[in-house]
ROZA-367566 format. One record per residue (C-alpha): x, y, z; residue in three letters. Coordinates in nm, 2 decimals, m for minus. Each point is the difference from the previous one (the first is absolute). Layout:
! residues N
{{X, Y, Z}, "ALA"},
...
This chain:
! residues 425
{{4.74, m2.80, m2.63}, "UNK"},
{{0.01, m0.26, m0.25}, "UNK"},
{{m0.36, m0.04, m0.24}, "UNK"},
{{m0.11, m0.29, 0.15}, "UNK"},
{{0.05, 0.12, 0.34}, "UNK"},
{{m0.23, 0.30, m0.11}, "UNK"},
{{m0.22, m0.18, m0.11}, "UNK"},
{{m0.04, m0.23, 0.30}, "UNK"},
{{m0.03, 0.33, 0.21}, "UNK"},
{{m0.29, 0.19, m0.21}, "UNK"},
{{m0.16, m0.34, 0.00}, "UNK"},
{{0.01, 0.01, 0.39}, "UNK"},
{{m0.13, 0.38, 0.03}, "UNK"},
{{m0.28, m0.08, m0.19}, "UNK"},
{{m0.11, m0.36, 0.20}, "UNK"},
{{0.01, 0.20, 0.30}, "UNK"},
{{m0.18, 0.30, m0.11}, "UNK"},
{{m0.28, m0.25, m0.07}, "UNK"},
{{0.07, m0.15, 0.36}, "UNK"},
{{m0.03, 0.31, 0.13}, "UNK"},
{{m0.27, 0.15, m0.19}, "UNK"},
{{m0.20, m0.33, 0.16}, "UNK"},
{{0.11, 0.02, 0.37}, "UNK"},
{{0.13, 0.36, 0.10}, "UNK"},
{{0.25, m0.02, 0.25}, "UNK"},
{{m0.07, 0.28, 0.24}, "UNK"},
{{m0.39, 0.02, m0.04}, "UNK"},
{{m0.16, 0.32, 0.14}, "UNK"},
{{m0.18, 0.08, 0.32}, "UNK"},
{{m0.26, 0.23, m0.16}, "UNK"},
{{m0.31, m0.12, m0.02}, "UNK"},
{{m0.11, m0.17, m0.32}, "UNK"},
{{m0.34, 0.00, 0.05}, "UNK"},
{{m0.28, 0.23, m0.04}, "UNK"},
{{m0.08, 0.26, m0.28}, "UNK"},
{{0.28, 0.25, m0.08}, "UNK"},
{{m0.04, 0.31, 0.27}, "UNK"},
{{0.07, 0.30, m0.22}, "UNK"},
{{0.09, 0.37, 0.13}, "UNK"},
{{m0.37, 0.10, m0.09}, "UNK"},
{{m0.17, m0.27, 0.17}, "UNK"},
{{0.24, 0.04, 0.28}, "UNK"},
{{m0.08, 0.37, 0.09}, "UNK"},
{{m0.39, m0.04, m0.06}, "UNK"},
{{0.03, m0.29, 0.25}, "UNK"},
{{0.20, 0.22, 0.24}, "UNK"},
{{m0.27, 0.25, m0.06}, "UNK"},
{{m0.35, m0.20, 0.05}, "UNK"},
{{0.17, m0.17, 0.32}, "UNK"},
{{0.16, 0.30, 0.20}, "UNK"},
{{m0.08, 0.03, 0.32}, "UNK"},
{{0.17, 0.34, m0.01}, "UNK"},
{{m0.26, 0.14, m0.21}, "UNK"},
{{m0.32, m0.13, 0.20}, "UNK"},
{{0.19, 0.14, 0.29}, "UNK"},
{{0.00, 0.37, m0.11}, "UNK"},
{{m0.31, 0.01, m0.20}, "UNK"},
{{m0.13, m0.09, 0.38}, "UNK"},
{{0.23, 0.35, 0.10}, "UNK"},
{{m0.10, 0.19, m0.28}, "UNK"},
{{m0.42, m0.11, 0.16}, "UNK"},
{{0.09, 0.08, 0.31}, "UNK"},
{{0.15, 0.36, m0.04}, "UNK"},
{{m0.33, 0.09, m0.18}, "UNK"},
{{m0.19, m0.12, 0.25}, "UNK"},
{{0.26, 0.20, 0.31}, "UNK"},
{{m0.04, 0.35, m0.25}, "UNK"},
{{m0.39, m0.03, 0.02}, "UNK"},
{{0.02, m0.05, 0.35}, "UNK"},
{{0.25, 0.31, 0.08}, "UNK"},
{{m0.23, 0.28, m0.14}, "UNK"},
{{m0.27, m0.11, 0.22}, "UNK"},
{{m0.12, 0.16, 0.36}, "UNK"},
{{0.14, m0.22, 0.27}, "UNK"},
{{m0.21, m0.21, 0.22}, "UNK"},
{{m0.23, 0.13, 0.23}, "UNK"},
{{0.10, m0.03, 0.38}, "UNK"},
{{m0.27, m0.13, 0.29}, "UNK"},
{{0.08, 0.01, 0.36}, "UNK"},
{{m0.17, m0.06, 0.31}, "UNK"},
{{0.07, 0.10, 0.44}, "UNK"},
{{m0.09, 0.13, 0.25}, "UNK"},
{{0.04, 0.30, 0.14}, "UNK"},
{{0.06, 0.12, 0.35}, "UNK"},
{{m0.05, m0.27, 0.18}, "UNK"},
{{0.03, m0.01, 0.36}, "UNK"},
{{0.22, m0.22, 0.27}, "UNK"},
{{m0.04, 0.13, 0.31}, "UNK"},
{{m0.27, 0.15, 0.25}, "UNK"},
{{m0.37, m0.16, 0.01}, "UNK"},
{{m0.05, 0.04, m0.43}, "UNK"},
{{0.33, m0.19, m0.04}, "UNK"},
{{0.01, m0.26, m0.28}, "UNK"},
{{m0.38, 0.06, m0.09}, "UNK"},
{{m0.09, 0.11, m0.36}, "UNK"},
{{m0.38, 0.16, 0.14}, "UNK"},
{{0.09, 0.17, 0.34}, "UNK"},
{{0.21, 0.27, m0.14}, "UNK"},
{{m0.12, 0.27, m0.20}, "UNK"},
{{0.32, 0.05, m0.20}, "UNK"},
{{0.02, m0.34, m0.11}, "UNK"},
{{m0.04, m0.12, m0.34}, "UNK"},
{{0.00, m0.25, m0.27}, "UNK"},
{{0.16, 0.15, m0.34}, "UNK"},
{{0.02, m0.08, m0.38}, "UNK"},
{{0.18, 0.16, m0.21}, "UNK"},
{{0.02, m0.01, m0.43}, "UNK"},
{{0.27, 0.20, m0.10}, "UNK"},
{{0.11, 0.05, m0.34}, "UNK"},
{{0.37, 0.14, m0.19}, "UNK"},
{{m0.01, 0.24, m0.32}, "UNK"},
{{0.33, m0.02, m0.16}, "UNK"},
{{0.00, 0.28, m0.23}, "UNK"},
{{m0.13, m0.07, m0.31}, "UNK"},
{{0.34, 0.08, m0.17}, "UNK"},
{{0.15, m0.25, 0.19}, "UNK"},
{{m0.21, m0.29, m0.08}, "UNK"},
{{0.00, 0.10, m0.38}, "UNK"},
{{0.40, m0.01, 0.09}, "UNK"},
{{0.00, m0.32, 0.12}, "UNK"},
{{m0.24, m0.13, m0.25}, "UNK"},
{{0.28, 0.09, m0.27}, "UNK"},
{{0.29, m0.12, 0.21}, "UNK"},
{{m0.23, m0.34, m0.03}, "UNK"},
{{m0.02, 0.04, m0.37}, "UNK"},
{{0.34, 0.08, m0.02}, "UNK"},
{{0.10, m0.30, 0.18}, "UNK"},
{{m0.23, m0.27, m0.23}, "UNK"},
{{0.11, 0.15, m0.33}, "UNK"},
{{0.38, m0.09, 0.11}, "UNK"},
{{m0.10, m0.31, 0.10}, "UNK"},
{{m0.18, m0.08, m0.34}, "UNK"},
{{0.33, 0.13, m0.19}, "UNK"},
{{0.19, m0.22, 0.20}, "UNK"},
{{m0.26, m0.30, m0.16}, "UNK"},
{{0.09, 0.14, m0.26}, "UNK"},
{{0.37, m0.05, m0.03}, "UNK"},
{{m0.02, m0.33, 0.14}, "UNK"},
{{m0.23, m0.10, m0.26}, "UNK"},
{{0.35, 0.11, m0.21}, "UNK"},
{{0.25, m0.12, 0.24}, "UNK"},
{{m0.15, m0.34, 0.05}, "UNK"},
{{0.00, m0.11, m0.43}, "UNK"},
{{0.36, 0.17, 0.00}, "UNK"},
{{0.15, m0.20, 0.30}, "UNK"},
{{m0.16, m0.36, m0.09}, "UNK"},
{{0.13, 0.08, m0.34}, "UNK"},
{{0.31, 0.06, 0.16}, "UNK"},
{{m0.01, m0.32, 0.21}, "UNK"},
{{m0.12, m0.16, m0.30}, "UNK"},
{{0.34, 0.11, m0.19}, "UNK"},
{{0.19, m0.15, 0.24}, "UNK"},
{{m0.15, m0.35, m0.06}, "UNK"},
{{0.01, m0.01, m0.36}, "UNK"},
{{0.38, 0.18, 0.01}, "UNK"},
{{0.16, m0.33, 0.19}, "UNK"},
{{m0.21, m0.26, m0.13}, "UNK"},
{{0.14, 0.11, m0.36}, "UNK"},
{{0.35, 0.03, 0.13}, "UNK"},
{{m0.03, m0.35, 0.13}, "UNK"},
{{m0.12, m0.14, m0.33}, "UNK"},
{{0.28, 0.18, m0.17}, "UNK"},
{{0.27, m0.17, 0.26}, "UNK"},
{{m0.19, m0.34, m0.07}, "UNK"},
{{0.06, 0.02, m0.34}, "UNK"},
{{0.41, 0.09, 0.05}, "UNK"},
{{m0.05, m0.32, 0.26}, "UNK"},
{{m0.12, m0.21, m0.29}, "UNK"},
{{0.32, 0.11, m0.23}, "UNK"},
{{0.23, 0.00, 0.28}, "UNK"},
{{m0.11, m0.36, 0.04}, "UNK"},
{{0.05, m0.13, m0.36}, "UNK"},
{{0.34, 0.16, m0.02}, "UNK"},
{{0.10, m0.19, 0.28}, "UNK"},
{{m0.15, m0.30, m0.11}, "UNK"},
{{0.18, 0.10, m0.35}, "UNK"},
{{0.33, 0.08, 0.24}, "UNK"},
{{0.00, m0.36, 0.17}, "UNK"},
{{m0.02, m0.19, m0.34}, "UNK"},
{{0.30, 0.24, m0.14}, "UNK"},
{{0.21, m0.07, 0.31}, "UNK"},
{{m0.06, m0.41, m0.07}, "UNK"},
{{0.14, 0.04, m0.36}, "UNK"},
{{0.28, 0.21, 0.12}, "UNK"},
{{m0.11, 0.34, m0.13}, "UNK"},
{{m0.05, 0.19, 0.31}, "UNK"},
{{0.18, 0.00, 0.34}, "UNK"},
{{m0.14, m0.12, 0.33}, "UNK"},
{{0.01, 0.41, 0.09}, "UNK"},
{{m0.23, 0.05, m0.28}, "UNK"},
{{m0.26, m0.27, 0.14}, "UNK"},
{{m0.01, 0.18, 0.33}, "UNK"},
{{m0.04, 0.35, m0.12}, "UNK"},
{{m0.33, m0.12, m0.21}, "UNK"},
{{m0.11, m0.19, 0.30}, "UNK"},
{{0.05, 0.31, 0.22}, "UNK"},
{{m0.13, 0.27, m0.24}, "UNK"},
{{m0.34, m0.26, 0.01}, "UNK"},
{{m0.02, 0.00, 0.34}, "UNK"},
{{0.08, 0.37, 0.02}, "UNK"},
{{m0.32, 0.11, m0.24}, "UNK"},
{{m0.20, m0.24, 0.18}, "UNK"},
{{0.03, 0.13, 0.37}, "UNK"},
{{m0.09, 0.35, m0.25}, "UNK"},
{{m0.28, m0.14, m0.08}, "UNK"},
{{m0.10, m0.14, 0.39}, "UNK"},
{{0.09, 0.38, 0.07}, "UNK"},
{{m0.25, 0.12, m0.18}, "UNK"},
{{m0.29, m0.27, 0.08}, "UNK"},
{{0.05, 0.17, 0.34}, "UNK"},
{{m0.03, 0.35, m0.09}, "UNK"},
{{m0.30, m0.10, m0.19}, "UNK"},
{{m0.13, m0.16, 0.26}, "UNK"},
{{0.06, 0.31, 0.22}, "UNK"},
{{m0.17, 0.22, m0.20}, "UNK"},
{{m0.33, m0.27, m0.07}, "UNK"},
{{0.00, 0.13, 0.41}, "UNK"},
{{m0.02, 0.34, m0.06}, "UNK"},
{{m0.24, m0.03, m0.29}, "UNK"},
{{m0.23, m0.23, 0.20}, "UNK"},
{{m0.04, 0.32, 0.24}, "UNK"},
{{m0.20, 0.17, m0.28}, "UNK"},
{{m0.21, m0.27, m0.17}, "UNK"},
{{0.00, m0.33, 0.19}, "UNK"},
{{0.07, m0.36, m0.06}, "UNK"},
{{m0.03, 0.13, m0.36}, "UNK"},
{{0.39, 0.10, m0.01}, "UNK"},
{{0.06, m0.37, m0.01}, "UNK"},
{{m0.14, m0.04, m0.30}, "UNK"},
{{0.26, m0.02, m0.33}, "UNK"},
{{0.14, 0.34, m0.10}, "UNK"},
{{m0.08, 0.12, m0.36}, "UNK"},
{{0.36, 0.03, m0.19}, "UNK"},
{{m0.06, 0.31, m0.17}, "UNK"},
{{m0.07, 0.34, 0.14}, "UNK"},
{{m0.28, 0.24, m0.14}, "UNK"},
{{0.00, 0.20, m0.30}, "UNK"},
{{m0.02, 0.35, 0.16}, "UNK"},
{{m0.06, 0.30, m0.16}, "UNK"},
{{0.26, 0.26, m0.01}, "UNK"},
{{m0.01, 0.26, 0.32}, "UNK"},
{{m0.14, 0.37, m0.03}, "UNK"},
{{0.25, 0.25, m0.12}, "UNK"},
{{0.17, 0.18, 0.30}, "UNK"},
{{m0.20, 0.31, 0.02}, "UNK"},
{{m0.33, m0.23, m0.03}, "UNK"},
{{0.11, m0.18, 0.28}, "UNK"},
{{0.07, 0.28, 0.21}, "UNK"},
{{m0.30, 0.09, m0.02}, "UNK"},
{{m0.16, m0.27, 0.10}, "UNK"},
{{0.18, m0.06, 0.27}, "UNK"},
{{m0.10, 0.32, 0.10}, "UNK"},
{{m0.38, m0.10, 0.04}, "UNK"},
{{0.16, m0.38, 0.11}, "UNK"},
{{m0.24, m0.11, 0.33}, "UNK"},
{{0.34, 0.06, 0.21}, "UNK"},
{{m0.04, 0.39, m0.11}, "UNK"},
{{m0.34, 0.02, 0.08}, "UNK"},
{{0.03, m0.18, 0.37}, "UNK"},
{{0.30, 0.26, 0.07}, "UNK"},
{{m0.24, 0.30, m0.13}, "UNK"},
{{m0.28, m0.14, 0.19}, "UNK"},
{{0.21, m0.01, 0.35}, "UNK"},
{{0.10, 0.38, m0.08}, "UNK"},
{{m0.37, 0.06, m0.03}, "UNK"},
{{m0.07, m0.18, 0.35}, "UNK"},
{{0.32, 0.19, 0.13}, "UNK"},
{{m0.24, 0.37, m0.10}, "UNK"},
{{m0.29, m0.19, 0.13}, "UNK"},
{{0.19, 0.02, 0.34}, "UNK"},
{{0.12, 0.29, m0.01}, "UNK"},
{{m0.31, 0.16, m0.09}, "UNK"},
{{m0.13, m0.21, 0.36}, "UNK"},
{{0.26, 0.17, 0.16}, "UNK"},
{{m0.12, 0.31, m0.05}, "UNK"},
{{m0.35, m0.04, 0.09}, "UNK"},
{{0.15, m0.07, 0.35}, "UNK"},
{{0.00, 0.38, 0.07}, "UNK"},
{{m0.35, 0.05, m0.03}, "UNK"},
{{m0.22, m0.19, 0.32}, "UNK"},
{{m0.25, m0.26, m0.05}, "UNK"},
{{m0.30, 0.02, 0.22}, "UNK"},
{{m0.28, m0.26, 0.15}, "UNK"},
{{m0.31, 0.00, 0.14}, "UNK"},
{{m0.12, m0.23, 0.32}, "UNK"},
{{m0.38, m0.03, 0.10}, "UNK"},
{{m0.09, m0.11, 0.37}, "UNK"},
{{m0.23, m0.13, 0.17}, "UNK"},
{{m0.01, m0.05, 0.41}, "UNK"},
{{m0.29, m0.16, 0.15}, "UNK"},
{{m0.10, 0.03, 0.36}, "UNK"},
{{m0.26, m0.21, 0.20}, "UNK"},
{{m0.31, 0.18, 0.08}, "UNK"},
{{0.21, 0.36, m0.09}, "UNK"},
{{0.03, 0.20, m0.27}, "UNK"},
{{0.21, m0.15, m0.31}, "UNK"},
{{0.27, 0.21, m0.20}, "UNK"},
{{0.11, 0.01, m0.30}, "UNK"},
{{0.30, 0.18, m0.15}, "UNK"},
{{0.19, 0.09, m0.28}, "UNK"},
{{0.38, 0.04, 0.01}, "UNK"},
{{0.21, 0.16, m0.35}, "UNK"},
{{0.40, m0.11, 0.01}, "UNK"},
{{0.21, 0.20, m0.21}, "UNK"},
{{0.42, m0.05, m0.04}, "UNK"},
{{0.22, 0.22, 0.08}, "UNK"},
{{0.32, 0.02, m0.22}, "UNK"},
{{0.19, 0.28, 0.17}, "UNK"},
{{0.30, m0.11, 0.10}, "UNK"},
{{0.09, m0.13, m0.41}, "UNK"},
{{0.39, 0.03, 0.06}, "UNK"},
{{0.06, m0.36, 0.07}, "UNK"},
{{m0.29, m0.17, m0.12}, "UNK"},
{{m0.15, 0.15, m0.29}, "UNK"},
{{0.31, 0.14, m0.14}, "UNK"},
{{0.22, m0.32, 0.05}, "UNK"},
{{m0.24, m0.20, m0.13}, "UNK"},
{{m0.05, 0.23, m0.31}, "UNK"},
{{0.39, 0.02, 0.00}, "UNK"},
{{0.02, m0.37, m0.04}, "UNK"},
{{m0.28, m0.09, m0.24}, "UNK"},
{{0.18, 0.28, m0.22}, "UNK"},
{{0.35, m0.18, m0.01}, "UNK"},
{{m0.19, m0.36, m0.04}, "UNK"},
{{m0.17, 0.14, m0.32}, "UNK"},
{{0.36, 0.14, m0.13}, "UNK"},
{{0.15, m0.35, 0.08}, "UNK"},
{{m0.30, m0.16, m0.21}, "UNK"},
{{0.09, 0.23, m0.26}, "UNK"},
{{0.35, m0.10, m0.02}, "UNK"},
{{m0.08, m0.32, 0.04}, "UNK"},
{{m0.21, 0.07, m0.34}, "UNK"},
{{0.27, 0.14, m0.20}, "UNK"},
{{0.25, m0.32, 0.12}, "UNK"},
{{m0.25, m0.27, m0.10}, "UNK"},
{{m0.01, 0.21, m0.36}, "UNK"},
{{0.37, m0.03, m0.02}, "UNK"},
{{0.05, m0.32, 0.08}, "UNK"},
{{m0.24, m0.14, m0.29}, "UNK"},
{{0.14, 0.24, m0.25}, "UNK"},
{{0.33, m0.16, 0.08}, "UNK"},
{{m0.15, m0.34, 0.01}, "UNK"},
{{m0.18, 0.09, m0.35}, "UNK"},
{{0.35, 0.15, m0.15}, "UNK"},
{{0.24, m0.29, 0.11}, "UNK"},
{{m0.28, m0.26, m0.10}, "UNK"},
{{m0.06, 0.12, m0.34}, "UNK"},
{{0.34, 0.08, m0.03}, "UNK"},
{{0.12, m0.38, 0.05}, "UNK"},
{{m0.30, m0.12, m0.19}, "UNK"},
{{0.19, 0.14, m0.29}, "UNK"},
{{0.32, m0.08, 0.06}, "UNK"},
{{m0.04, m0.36, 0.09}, "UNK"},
{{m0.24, m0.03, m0.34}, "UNK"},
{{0.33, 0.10, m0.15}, "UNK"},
{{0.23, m0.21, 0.15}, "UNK"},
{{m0.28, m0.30, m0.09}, "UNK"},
{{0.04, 0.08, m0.33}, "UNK"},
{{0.38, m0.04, 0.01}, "UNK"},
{{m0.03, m0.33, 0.16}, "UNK"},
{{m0.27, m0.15, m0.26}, "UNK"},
{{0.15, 0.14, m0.29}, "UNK"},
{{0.40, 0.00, 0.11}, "UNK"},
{{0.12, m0.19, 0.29}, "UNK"},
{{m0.20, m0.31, m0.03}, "UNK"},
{{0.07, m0.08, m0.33}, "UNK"},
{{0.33, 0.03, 0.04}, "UNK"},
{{0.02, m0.19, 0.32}, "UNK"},
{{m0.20, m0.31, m0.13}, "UNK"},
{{0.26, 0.08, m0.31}, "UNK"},
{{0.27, m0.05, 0.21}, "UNK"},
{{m0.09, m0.28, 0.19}, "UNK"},
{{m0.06, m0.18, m0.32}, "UNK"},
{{0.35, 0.10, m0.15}, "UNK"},
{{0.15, m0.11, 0.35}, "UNK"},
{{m0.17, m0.38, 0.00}, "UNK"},
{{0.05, m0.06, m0.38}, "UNK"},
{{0.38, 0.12, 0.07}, "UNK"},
{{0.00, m0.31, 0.26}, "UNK"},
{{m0.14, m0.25, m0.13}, "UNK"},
{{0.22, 0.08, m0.34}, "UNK"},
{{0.30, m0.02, 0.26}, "UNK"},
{{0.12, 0.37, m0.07}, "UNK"},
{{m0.13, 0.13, 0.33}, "UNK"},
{{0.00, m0.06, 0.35}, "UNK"},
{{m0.33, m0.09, 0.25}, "UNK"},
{{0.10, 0.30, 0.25}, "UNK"},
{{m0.08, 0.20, m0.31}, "UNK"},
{{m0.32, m0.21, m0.05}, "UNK"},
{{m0.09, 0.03, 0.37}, "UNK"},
{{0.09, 0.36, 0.00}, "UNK"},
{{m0.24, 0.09, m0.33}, "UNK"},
{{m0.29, m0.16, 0.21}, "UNK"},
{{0.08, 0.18, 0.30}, "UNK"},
{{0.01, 0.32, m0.15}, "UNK"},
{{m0.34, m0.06, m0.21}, "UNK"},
{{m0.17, m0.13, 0.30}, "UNK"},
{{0.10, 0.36, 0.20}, "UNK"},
{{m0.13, 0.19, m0.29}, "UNK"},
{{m0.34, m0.21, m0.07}, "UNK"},
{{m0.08, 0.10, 0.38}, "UNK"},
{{0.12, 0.33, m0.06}, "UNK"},
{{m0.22, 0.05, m0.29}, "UNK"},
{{m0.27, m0.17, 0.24}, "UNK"},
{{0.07, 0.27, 0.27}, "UNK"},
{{m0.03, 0.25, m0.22}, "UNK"},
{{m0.35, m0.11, m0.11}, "UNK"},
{{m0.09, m0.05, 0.36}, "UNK"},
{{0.11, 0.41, 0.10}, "UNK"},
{{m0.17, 0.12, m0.33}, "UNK"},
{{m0.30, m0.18, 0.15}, "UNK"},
{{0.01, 0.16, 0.35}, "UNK"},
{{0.02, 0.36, m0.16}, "UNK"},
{{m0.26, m0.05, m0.21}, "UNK"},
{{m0.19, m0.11, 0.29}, "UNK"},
{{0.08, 0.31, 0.20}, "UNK"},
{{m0.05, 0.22, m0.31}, "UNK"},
{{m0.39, m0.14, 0.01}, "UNK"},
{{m0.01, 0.09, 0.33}, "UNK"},
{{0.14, 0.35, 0.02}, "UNK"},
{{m0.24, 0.06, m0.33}, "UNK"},
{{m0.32, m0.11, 0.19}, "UNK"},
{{m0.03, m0.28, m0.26}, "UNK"},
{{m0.24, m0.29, 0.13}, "UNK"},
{{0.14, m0.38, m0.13}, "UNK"},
């Protein structure tokens, strides 16, 4: 390529830069107005606005209430009849002829035993502290998963300004490819490559207006109409995660834990029910029967239970509160292993992917934009070829979003890493 040929070119790349610098081609979809919605803001919205929470703090009320009500004597029982009343000879259907007949009340009354209703009482107690350490890990879930939803916004909006910005030099080194191919410098092949590797990174950058758009969805389940609002470009500065062994151990006292502890604890509650179910429960029933122009009565009638015949009552039901307290048990010990896993693998890739960031920042980057540069100067000097040029951006493109996906899993783990440490945003 002749000087003035180059010269003509580099004076066109730089006219259209201004161009499109002034009027972007493939403008986003995002939103572009509104203050910036940062991760913070994001999960304290998703926090203050959560029905999820109002919904059991109301559970957590209401078991209080149920365990209050358990321990308590039940309800006294009133009743009223008649007793023998007559239907046939001359007394028949007459409450006064017949000497036998009369009118009844009775006020009875059940005494559990007071083991029982201490029992049940607990069972009560057990049940509204598990409920309140389930409130409790969704006041961790909740921050965790809009933060999560909130990742997935910022992750594709970024990607699509990176792809924009390829658009843009895609577009001046067609623009640059037309005016070589009018002075005889580059082959009609060569115009429709450029034109095809701009279209190419712009239906990329449509690709992932929609996947931003798809996620706005999912964020807009936790905070709103505020996911429309602009995305903040850069992530948090978090601090570093707990050592392993620190976060062990707080995932050992993590609300999840504590709920699966809590639902042994009913499980004992019920069995410790069970067993009261071998030893009878009385009540006590006054009455009183009134007769016109006789003598009233009164009475008083004791009711005991009788638990003789225990084979397939008592003992099945003892038998199968035992075995539902030895599946809460195990269910105890899986929910421990599956957040030490979680907090291995999560603090495990926290690591790695911090390395691999590095790599990209300090290594690949550099020497793709390096690259890139070496492979445009080579064609506009005439000593390379576009493919090569089109190649270079391709390639730095792919590792700019790789560098960007990177960012976006180190995110997530940190995310989860707050959550398995008990750590409120």
């Amino acid at each position: 390529m002749c000087r003035s040929t180059r010269i003509l070119v580099t004076a066109a790349w730089v006219c259209a830069a201004v161009v499109a610098h002034a009027q972007d081609p493939n403008p986003s979809s995002a939103p572009t107005a509104g203050r910036a919605l940062g991760l913070d803001e994001a999960v304290r919205l998703a926090v203050d606005k959560q029905p999820l929470l109002e919904a059991q703090s109301a559970a957590v009320a209401s078991a209080h209430q149920r365990a209050v009500a358990d321990a308590q004597l039940p309800d006294p029982k009133l009743s009223f009849g008649v007793q023998d009343f007559p239907i046939d000879t001359r007394t028949a259907y007459s409450l006064r002829k017949d000497d036998f007949t009369m009118t009844t009340v009775d006020l009875m009354q059940d005494f559990p035993r007071a083991q029982k209703r201490r029992l049940r009482g607990e069972r009560g107690q057990r049940e509204a502290e598990m409920t309140e350490q389930e409130l409790e890990a969704l006041r961790l879930s909740i921050p965790r998963d809009a933060g999560l939803a909130w990742v997935d916004v910022w992750w594709p909006e970024r990607a699509m300004e990176l792809a924009r910005a390829t658009a843009r030099d895609a577009d001046l080194q067609a623009q640059a490819v037309e005016i070589a191919y009018r002075t005889g410098r580059a082959t009609q092949a060569d115009v429709l490559a450029a034109r095809v590797d701009f279209q190419v990174v712009g239906d990329e950058v449509a690709d992932w207006a929609q996947r931003a758009e798809q996620a706005r969805n999912a964020l807009s389940r936790w905070i709103g109409a505020d996911a429309e609002r602009p995305i903040h470009p850069e992530l948090p500065a978090w601090a570093p995660p707990p050592d392993l062994n620190a976060l062990l151990a707080r995932v050992r006292t993590h609300p999840l834990l504590n709920s699966a502890e809590k639902q042994v604890e009913l499980a004992q509650a019920e069995v410790g029910l069970a067993r009261t179910a071998y030893k009878p429960d009385w009540s006590v029933g006054l009455e009183y029967a009134f007769r016109f122009q006789r003598s009233d009565f009164i009475g008083v009638k004791f009711t005991m239970d009788l638990p003789i015949f225990t084979a397939n009552r008592q003992d099945r039901g003892l038998a199968g509160k035992l075995k539902e307290k030895d599946r809460a048990e195990q269910l105890q010990e899986d929910v421990w292993r599956q957040q030490a896993a979680l907090a291995h693998q999560s603090l495990a890739n926290w690591l790695r992917l911090r390395e691999r960031l590095m790599r990209y920042e300090q290594e690949i980057l550099p020497q793709s934009t390096q690259r890139l540069e070496a492979a445009r100067l080579a064609w506009q000097s005439g000593q390379g070829t576009l493919v090569a040029v089109l190649d270079a951006r391709r390639v730095d493109l792919q590792n700019r979003l790789k560098r960007l996906e990177l960012e976006r899993d180190t995110a997530m783990n940190r995310l989860n890493l707050q959550y398995l440490a008990g750590e409120q945003p």
